[in-house]
N, C-alpha and C positions, 0 to 999 in steps of 0.2 A: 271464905276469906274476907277479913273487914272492908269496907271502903269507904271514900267519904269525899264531896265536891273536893275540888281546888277553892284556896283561900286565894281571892285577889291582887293580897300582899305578896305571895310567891310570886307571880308571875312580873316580869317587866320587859318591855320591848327594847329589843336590842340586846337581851342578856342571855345565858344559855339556861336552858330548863334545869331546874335541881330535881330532878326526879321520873319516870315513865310516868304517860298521861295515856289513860283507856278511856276508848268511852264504855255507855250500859253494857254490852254489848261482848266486852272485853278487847275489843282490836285497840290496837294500840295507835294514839293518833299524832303523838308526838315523842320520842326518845329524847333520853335523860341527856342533856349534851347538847340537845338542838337549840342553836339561837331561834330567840321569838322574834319572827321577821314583817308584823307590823302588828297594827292596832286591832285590823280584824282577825287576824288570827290569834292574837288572846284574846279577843272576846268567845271566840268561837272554844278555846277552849275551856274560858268559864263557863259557856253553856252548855259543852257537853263531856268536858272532861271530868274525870276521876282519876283516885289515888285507889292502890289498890295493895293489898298486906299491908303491916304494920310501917311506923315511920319509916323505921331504918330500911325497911325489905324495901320499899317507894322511892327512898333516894339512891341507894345505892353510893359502889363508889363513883364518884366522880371524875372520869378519862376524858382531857379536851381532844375532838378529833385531828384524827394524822393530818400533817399538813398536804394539801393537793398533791398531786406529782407535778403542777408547774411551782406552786411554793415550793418543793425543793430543789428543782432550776434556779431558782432568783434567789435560797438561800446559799447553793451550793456556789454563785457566781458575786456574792458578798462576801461571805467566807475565804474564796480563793484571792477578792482581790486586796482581801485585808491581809493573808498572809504573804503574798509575794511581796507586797509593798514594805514589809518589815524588813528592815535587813538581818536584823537575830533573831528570827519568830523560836517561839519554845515550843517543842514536842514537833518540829515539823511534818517527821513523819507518819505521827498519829493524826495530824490535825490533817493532811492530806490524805490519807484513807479514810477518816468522814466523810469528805467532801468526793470521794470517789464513791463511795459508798452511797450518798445520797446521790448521784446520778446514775449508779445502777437500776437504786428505786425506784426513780422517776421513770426511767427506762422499764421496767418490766409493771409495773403499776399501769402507764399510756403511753407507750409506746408514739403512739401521733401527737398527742400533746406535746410529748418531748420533742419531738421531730419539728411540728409546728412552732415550739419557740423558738429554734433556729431564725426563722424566716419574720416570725411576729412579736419578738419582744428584743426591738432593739434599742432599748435604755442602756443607762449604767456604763463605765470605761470599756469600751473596746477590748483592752488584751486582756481579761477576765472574762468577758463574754466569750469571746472568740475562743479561749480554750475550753470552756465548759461546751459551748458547741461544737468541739470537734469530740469530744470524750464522747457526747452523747452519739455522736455519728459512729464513733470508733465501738463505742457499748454495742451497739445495738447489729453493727455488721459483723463484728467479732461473733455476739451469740448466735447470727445466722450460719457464720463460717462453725458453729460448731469449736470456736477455739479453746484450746485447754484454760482449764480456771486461771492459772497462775501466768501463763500468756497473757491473755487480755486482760485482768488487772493490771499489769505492766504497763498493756499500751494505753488503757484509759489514763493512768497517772501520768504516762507520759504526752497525752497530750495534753494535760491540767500544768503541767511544766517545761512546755516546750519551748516556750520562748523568754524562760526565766533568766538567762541570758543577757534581755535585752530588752525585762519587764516595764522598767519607765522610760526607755527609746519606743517602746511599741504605738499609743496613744499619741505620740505628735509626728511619727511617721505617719497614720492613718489620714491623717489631716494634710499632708505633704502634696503640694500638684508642685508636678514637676520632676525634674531628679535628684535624688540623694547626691548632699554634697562627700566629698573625700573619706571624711568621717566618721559620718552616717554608714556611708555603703563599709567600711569597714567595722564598724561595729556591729551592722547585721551578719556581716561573714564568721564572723569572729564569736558569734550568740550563740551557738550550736556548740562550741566545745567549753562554752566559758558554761552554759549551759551545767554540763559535766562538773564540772568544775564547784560550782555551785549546790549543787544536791551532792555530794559528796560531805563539801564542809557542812550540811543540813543532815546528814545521818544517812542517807541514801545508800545501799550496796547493791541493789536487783543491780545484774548485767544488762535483763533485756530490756529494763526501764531505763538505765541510761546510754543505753547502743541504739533504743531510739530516739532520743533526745538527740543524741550527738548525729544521728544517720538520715532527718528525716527530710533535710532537707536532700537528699543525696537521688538520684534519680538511675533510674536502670541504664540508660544513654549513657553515662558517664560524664552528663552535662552537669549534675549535681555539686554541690561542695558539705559540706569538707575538705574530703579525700578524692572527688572523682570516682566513686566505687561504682559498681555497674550490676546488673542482677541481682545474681543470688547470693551477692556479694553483703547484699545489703537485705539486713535482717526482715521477716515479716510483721512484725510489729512496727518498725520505721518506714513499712512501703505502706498499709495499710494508715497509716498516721499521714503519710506525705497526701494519699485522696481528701481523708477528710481534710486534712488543712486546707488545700488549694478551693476544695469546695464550698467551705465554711467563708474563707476570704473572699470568694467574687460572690458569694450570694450577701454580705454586707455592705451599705453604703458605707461612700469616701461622701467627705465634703465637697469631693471634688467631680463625683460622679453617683450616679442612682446604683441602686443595689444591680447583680447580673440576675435577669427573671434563673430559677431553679432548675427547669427544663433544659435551658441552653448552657444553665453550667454543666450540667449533667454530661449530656451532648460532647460537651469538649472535653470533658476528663478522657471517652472513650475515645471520640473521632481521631480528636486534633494533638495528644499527647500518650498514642498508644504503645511510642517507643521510649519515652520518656517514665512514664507511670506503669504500673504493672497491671498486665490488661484483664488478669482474670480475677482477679481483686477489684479492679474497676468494675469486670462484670456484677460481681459479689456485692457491690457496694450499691448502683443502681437501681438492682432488683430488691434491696434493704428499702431504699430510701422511699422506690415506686418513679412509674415516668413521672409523675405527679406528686413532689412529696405535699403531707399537709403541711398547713398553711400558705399553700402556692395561691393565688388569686386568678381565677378561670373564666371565659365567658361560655355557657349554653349553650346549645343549640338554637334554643328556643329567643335566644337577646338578652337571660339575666344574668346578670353578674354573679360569681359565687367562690367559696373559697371552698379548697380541697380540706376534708376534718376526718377523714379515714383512707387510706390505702387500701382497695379492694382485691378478690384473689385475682384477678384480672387485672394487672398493672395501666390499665386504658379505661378504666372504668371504677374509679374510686367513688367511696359518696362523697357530696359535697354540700354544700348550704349556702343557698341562696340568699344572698343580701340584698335584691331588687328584683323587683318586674320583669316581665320582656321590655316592658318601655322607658326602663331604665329608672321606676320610681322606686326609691328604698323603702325596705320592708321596715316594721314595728322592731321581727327579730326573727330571725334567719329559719330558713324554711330546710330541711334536708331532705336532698334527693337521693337516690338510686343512679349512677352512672348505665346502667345496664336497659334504661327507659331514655328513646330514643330525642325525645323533647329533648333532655337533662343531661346527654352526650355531651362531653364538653370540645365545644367550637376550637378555643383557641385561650394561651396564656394572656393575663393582663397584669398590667402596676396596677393595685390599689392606690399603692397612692397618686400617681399618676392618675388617675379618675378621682381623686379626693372623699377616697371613700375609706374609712376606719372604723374597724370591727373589735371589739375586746372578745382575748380570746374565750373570757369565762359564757360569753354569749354563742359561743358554737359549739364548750365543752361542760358548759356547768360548773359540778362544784368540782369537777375533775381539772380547770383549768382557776380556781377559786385561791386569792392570794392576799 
């Protein structure tokens, strides 16, 4: 088969390779697609790379790689928050099966990445964020429960619409210390069937999509609104949406208060609201997330500080990565441990920020967390 150096003109840092690079040897040392990501790494491949078959067989086609599974989180939560904010968006209901669709992606691509940007990537409007993290919550406990395909598409889109309603009150309630004036509190009463309402004149017909839109605020007590319904009165797709929201909303800061650490929201979904919420969905939903989901911020046994980046099969023993010393000095770039090594047990939860400590997530997941 022909071959022949690399021409220096090809190559440029910063740009993606036009072609596979071998060395002698034939192992291949860079793929067609890869950004050149400094100066010594083309030089390293003038020195030892090769082209290998004819031009065309060397270049091939040209595929720019799939975006991360956290790039389709931050595109999925751009997307949604350009469509709610239109009041005639076109094709809504195609344009919102993308956007469900790219967070199933993200969901079965990393699972933890997804889960971790719940907790670590709080940019961008609140009610866009806040729904694409409950979908992902609702994604990924739904395929634990096993739920039938056309259930839990329902309930992911209906969490991606749940408070469409009540889309541009949503961002300056977050910001609100204090109580809702007369208004307020009536306009958020009233967001659950206007809700309905809304996706209807947008093309909307799924029942269970909008029985949970209208239901999810509805609580098994009867303390819920709407309607006051109670049980099994109220649909599985609207109790399972009502966890993830309540969980999604106290694991976010207010301006007015720090975010709830993960653990203890966890905690009160089951303890403190087991007649209120449905408790074996709560179970369901827990054992999904992990005691520990990632991105939780954990201290060691040992004194270092580190963040949860997998859920292990032992919900008490996830791996984590280390971002400091025992003595509290931050590392270059995160060390990951084994929960099940008794050093690296994790002690107890902590605020990052609250210690002023800030991590990106592509530095605990790579190019899996790469945007």
């Amino acid at each position: 088969m022909p071959r022949r150096p690399i021409d220096p003109a090809e190559l440029t840092v910063g740009q993606p390779l036009r072609f596979n690079a071998y060395d002698a040897r034939g192992k291949l040392l860079l793929p067609l697609g890869q950004v050149i990501g400094s100066q010594a790494q083309m030089e390293k491949l003038l020195q030892h790379g090769l082209f290998y078959g004819s031009e065309e067989e060397c270049r091939g086609p040209f595929l720019p790689p799939a975006p991360s599974p956290l790039a389709l989180v931050h595109e999925a939560r751009e997307r949604l928050q350009a469509l709610l904010s239109y009041p005639a968006p076109t094709d809504f209901p195609g344009t919102l099966a993308d956007i469900a669709e790219q967070v199933r992606e993200a969901c079965r691509r990393n699972p933890d990445v997804a889960l971790a940007s719940i907790l670590l990537q709080a940019d961008g409007p609140y009610g866009a964020r806040h729904a694409v993290n409950t979908a992902i919550a609702c994604q990924l406990t739904g395929s634990a429960l096993e739920l039938d395909a056309t259930e839990l598409a329902a309930t992911v889109c209906a969490a991606l619409t749940m408070n469409i309603g009540m889309f541009g009150l949503h961002d300056e309630l977050v910001a609100l210390e204090g109580p809702l004036s007369d208004e307020q509190q009536a306009a958020v009463r009233a967001h659950c069937q206007l809700g309905v309402v809304r996706l209807r004149d947008h093309g909307i017909t799924s029942a269970a999509w909008l029985n949970a839109v209208r239901d999810h605020h509805e609580r098994a007590d009867g303390s819920g609104y709407p309607g006051g319904k109670r049980g099994e009165e109220i649909g599985r797709p609207a109790r399972l949406l009502a966890l993830a929201d309540v969980y999604c909303a106290r694991v976010s800061a207010r301006d007015y208060r720090p975010p709830l650490q993960s653990t203890l929201a966890l905690r009160r979904l089951f303890l403190n609201e087991g007649q209120a919420l449905d408790e074996r969905l709560a179970r369901a939903f827990i054992k999904t997330l992990g005691i520990y989901p990632p991105g939780t911020g954990v201290r060691l046994r040992n004194g270092s500080v580190a963040v949860v980046v997998q859920r292990g099969p032992a919900g008490h023993q996830p791996v984590v990565a280390s971002l400091t010393t025992h003595d509290g000095l931050r590392m270059g770039r995160p060390i990951r441990r084994r929960g099940d090594v008794e050093a690296h047990a994790i002690a107890e939860v902590v605020n990052l920020a609250a210690l002023d400590i800030e991590v990106g997530m592509e530095a605990l997941w790579g190019e899996e967390a790469r945007v």
